[in-house]
TORZAMAR-362726 format. One record per residue: x, y, z of N, C-alpha, C in turn. Coordinates in Angstrom, 1 decimal, always signed. Each point is the difference from the previous one (the first is absolute). Layout:
N
n.c1 X&n.c2 Y&n.c3 Z&ca.c1 X&ca.c2 Y&ca.c3 Z&c.c1 X&c.c2 Y&c.c3 Z
...
***
This chain:
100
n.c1 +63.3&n.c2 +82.6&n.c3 +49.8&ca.c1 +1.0&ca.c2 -0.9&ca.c3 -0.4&c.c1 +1.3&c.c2 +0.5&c.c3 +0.4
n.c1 +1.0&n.c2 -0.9&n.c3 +0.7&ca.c1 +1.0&ca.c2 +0.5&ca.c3 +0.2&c.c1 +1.1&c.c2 -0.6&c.c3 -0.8
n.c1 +1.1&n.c2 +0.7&n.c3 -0.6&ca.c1 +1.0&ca.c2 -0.7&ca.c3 -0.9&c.c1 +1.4&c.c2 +0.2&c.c3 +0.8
n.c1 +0.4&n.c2 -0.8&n.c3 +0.3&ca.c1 +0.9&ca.c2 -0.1&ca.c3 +0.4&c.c1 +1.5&c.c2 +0.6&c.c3 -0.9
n.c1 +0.8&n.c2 +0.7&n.c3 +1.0&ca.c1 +0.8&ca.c2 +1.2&ca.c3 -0.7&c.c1 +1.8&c.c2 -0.6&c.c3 +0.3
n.c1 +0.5&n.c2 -0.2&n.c3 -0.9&ca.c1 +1.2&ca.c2 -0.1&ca.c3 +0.3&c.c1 +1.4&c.c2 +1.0&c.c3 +0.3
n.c1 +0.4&n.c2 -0.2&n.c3 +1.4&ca.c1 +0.4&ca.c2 +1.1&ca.c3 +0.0&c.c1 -0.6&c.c2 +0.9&c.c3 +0.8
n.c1 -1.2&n.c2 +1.1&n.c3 -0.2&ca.c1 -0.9&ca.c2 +0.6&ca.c3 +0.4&c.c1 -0.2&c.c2 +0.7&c.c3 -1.6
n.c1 +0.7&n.c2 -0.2&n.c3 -0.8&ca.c1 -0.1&ca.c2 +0.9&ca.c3 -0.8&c.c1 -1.3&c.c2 -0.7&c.c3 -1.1
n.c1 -0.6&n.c2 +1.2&n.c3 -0.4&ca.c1 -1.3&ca.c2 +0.1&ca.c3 -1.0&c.c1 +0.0&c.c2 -1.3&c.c3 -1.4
n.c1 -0.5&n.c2 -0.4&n.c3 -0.2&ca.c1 -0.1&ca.c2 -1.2&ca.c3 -0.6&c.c1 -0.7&c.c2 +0.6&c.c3 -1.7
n.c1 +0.6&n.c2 -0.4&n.c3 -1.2&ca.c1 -0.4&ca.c2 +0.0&ca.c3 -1.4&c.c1 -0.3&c.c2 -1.0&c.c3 -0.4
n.c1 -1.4&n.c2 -0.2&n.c3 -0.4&ca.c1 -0.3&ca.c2 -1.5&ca.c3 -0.6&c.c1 -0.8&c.c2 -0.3&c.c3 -0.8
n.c1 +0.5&n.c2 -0.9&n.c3 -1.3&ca.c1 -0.7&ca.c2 -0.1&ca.c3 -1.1&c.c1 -0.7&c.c2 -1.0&c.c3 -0.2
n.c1 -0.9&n.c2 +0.2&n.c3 -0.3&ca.c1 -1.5&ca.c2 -1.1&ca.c3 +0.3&c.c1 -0.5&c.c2 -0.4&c.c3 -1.8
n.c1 +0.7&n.c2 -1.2&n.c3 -0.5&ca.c1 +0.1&ca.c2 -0.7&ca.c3 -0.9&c.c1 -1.4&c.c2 -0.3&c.c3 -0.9
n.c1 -0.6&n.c2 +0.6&n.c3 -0.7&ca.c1 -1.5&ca.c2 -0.1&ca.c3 -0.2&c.c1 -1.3&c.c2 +0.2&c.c3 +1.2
n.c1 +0.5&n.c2 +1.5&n.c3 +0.6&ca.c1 -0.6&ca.c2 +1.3&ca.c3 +0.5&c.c1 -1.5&c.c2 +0.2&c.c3 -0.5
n.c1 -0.4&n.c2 -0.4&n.c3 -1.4&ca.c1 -0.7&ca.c2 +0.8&ca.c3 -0.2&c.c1 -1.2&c.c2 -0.6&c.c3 -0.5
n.c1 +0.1&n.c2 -1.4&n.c3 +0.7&ca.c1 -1.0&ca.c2 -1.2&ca.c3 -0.1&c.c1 -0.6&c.c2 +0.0&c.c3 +1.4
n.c1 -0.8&n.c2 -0.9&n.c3 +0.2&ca.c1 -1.1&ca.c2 +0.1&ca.c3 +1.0&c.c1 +0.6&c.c2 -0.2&c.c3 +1.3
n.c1 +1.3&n.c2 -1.2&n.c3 -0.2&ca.c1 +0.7&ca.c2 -0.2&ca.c3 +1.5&c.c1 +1.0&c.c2 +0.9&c.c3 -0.1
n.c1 +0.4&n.c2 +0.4&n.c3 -0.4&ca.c1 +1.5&ca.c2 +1.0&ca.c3 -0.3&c.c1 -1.2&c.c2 +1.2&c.c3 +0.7
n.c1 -0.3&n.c2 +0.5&n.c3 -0.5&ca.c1 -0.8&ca.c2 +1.4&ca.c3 -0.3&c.c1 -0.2&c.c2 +0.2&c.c3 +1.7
n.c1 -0.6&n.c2 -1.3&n.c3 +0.7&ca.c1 -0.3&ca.c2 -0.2&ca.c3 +1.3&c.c1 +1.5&c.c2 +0.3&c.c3 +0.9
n.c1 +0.5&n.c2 -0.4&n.c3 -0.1&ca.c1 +1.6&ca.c2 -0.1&ca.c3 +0.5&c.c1 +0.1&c.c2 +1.0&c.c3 -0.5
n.c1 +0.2&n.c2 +1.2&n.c3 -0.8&ca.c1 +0.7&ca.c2 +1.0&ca.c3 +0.0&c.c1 -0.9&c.c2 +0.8&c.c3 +0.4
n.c1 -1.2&n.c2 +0.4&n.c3 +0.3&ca.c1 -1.0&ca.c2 +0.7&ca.c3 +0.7&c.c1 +0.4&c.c2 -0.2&c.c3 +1.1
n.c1 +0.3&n.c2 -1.2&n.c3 +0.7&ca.c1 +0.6&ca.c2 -0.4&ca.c3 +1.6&c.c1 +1.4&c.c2 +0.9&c.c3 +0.4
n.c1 +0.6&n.c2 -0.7&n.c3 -0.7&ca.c1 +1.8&ca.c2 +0.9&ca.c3 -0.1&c.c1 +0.3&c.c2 +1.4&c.c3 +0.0
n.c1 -1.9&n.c2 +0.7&n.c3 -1.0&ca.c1 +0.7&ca.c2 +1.3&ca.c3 +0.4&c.c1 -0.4&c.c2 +0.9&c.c3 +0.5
n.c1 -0.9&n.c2 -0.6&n.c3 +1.6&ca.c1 -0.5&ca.c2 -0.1&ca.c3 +0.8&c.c1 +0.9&c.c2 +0.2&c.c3 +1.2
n.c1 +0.7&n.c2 -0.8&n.c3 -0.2&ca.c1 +1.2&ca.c2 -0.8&ca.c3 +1.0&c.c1 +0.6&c.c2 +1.2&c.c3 +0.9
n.c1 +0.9&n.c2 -0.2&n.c3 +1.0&ca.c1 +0.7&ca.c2 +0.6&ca.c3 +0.7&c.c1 +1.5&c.c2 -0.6&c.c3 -0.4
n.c1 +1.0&n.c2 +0.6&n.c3 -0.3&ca.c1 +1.4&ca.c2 -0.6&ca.c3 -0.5&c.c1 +0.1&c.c2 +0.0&c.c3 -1.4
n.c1 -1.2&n.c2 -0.3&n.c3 -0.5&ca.c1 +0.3&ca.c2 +0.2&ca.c3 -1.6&c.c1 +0.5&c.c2 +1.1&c.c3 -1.1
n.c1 +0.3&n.c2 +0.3&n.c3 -0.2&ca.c1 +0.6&ca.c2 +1.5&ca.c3 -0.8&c.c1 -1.2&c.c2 +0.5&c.c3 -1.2
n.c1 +0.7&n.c2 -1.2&n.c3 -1.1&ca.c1 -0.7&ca.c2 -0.3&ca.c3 -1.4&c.c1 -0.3&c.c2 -1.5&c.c3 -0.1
n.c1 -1.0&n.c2 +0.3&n.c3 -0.7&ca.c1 -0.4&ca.c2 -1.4&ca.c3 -0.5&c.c1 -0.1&c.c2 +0.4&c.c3 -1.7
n.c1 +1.2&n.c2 -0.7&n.c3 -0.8&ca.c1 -0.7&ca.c2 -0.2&ca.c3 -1.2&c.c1 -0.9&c.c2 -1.5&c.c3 -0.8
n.c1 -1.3&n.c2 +0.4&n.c3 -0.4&ca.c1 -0.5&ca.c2 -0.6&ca.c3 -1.3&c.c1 +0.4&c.c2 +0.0&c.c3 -1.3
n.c1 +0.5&n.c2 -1.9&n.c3 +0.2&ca.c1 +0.7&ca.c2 -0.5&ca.c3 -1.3&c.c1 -1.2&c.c2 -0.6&c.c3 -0.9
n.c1 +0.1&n.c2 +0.5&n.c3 -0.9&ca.c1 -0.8&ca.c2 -0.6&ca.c3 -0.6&c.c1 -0.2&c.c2 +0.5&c.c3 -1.9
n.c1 -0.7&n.c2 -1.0&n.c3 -0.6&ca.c1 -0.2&ca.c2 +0.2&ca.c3 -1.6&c.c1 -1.3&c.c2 +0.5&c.c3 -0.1
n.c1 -1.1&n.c2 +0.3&n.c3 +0.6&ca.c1 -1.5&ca.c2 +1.1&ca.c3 +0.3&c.c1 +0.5&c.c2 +1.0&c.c3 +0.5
n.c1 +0.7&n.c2 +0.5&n.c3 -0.8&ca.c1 +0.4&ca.c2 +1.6&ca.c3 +0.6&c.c1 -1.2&c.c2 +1.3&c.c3 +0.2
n.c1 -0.9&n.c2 -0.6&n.c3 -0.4&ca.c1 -1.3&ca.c2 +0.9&ca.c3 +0.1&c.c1 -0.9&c.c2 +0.1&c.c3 +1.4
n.c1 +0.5&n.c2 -1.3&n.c3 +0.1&ca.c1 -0.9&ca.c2 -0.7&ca.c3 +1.5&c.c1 +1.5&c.c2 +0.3&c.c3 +1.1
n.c1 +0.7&n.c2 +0.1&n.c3 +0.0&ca.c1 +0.9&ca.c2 +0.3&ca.c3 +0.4&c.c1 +0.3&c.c2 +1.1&c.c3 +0.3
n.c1 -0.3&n.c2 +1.3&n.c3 -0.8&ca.c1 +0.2&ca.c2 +1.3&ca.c3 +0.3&c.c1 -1.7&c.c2 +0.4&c.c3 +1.0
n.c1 -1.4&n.c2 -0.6&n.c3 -0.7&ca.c1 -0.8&ca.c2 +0.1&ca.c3 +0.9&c.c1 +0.1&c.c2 -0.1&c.c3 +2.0
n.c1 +0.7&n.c2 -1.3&n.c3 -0.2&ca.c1 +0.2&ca.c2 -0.5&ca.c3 +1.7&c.c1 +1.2&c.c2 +1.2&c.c3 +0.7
n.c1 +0.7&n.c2 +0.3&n.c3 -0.6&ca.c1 +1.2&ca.c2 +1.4&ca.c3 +0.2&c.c1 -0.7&c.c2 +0.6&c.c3 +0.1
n.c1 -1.3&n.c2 +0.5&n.c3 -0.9&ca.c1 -0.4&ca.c2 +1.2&ca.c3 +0.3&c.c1 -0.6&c.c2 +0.3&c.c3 +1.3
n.c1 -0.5&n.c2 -1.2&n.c3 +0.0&ca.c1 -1.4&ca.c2 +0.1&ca.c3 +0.9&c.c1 +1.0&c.c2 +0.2&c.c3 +1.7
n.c1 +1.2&n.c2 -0.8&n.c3 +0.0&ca.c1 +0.7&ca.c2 -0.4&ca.c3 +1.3&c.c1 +0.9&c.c2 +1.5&c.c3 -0.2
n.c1 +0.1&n.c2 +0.6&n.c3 -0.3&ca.c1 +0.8&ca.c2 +1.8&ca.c3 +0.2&c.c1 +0.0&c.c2 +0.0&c.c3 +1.5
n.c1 -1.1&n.c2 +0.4&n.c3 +0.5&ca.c1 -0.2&ca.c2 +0.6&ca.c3 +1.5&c.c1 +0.7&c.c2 -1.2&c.c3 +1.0
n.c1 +0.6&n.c2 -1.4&n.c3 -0.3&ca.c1 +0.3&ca.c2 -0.9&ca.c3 +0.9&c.c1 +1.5&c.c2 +0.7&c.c3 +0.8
n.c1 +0.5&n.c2 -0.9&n.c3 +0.6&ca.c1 +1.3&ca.c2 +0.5&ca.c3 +0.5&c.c1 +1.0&c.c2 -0.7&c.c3 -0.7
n.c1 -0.2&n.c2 -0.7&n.c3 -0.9&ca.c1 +1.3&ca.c2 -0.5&ca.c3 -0.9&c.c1 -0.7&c.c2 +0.6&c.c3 -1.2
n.c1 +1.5&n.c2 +0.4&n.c3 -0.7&ca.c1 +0.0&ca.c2 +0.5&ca.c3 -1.2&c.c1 -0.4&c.c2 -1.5&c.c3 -1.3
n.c1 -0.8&n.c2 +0.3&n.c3 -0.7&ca.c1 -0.4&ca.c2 -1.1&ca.c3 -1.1&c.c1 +0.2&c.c2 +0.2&c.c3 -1.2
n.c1 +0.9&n.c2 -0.3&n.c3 -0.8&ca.c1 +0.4&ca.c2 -0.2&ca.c3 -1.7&c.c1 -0.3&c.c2 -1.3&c.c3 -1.0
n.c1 -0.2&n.c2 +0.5&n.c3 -1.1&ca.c1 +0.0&ca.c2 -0.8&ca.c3 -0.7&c.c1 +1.4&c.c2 -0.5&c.c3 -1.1
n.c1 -0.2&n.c2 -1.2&n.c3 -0.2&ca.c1 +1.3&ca.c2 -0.5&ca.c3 -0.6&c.c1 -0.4&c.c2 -1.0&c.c3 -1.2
n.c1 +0.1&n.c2 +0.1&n.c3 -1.7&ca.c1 -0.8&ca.c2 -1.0&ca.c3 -0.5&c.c1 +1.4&c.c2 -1.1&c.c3 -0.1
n.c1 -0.3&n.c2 -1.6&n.c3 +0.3&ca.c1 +0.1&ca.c2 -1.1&ca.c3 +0.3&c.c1 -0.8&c.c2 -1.3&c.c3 -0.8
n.c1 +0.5&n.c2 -0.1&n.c3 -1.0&ca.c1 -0.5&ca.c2 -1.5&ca.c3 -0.2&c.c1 +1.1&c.c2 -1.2&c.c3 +0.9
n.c1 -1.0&n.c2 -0.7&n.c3 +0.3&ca.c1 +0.5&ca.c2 -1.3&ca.c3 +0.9&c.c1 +0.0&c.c2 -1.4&c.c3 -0.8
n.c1 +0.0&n.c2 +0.6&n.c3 -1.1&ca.c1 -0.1&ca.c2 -1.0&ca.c3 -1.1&c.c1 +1.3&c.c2 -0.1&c.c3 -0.9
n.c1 +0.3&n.c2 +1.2&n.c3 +0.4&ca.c1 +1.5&ca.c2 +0.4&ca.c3 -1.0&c.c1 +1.0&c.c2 +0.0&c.c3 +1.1
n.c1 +0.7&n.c2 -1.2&n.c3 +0.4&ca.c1 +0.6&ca.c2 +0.0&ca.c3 +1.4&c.c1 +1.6&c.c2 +0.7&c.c3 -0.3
n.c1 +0.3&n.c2 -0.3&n.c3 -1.1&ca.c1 +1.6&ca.c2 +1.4&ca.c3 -0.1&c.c1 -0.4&c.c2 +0.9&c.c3 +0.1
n.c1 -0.7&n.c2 +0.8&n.c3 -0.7&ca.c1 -0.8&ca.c2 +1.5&ca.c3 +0.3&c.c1 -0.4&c.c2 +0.4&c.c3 +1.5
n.c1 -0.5&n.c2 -1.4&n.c3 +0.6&ca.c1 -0.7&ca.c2 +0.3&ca.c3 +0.9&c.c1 +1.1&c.c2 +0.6&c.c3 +1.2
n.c1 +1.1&n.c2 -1.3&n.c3 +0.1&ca.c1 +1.4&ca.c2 +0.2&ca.c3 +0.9&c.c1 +0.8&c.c2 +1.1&c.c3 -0.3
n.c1 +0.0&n.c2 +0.6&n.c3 -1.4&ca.c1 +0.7&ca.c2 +0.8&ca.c3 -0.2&c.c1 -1.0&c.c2 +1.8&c.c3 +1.0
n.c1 -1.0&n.c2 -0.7&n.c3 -0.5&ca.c1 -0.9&ca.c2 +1.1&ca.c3 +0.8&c.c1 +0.3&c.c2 +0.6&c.c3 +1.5
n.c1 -0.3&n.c2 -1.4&n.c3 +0.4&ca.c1 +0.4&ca.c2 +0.3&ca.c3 +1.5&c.c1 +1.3&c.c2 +0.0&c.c3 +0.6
n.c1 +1.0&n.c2 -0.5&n.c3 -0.6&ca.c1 +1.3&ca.c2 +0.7&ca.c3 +0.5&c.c1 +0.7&c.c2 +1.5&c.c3 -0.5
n.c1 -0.8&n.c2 +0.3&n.c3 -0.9&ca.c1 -0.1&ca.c2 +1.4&ca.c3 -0.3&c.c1 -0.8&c.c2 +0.9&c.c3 +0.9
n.c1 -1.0&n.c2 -0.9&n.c3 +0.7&ca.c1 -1.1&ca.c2 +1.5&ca.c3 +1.1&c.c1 +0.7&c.c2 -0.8&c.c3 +1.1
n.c1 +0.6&n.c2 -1.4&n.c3 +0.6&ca.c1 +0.6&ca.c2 +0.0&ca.c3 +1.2&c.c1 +1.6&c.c2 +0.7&c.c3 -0.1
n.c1 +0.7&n.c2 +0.2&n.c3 -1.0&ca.c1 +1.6&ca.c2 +0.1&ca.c3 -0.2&c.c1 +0.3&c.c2 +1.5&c.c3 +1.3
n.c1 -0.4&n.c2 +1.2&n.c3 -0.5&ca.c1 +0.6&ca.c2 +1.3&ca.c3 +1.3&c.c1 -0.3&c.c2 -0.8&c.c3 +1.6
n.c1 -1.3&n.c2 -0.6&n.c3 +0.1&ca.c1 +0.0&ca.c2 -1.0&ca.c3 +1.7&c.c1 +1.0&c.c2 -0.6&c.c3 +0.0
n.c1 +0.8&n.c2 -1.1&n.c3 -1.1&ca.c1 +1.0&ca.c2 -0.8&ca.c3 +0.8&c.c1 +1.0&c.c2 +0.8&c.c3 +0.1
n.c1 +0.2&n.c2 +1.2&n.c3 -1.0&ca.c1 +1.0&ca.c2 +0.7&ca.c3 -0.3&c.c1 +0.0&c.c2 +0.7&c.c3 +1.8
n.c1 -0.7&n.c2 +0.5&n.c3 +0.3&ca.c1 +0.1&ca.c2 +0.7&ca.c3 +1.3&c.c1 -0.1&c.c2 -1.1&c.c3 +1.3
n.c1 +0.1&n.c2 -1.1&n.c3 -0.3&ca.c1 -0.3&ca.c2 -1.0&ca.c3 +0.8&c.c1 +1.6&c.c2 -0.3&c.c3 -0.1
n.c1 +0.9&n.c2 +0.3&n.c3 -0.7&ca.c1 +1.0&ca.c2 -0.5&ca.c3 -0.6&c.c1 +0.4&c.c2 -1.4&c.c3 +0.4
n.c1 -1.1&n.c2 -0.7&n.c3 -1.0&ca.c1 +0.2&ca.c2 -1.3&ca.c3 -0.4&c.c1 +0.8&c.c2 +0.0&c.c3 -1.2
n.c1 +1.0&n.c2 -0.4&n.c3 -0.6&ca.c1 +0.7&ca.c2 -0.1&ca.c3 -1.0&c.c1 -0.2&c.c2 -1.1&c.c3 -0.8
n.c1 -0.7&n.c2 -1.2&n.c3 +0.5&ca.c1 +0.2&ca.c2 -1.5&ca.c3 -0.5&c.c1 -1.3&c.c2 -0.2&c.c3 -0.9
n.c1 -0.5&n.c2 +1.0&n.c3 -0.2&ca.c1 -1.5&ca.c2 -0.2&ca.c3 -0.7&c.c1 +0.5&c.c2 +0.7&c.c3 -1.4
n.c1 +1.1&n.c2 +0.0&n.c3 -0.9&ca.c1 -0.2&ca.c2 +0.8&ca.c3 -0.9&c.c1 -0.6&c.c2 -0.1&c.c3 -0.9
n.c1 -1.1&n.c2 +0.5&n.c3 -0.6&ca.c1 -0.2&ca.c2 -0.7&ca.c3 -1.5&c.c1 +1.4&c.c2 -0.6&c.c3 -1.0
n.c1 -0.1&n.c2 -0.9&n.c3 -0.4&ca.c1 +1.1&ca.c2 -0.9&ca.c3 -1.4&c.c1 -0.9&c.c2 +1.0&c.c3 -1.3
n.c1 -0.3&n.c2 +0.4&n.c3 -0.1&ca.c1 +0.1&ca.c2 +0.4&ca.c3 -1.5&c.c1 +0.6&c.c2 +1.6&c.c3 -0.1
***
């Protein structure tokens, strides 16, 4: 699989219910990949979730877990602009601030 890198620089990518049958496939792919860095698993099966981490260690992307309901969507946004925030920060995007 190749993932296309922007920049050239190493790619972090969070794979939104990781830890289900098609997620789980996709992130077994990604951390496989060439360009990928990390891949984290979002997800609320944090059990099945640390299993698929465990198992993918030896890949070439680093794999974490992150618990994520996608059901709780303020929680959820708050989530992810908290695990994307130091990238834009070093990306120095300014225009993305969180309002609260």
């Amino acid at each position: 699989m190749e993932v296309l890198q922007k920049g050239g620089v190493p790619m972090k990518i969070i794979v939104l219910g990781g830890a289900g049958d098609m997620g789980s496939r996709a992130v077994e792919e990604l951390a496989k990949a060439e360009g990928v860095e990390q891949v984290t698993i979002a997800d609320r099966n944090l059990e099945a979730a640390h299993q698929i981490a465990n198992r993918l260690q030896e890949e070439k992307a680093k794999v974490d877990v992150k618990s994520v309901d996608a059901n709780d969507h303020r929680a959820w946004w708050r989530r992810c602009v908290v695990m994307m925030w130091p990238h834009l920060r070093s990306a120095r995007s300014t225009s993305l601030k969180p309002s609260w």
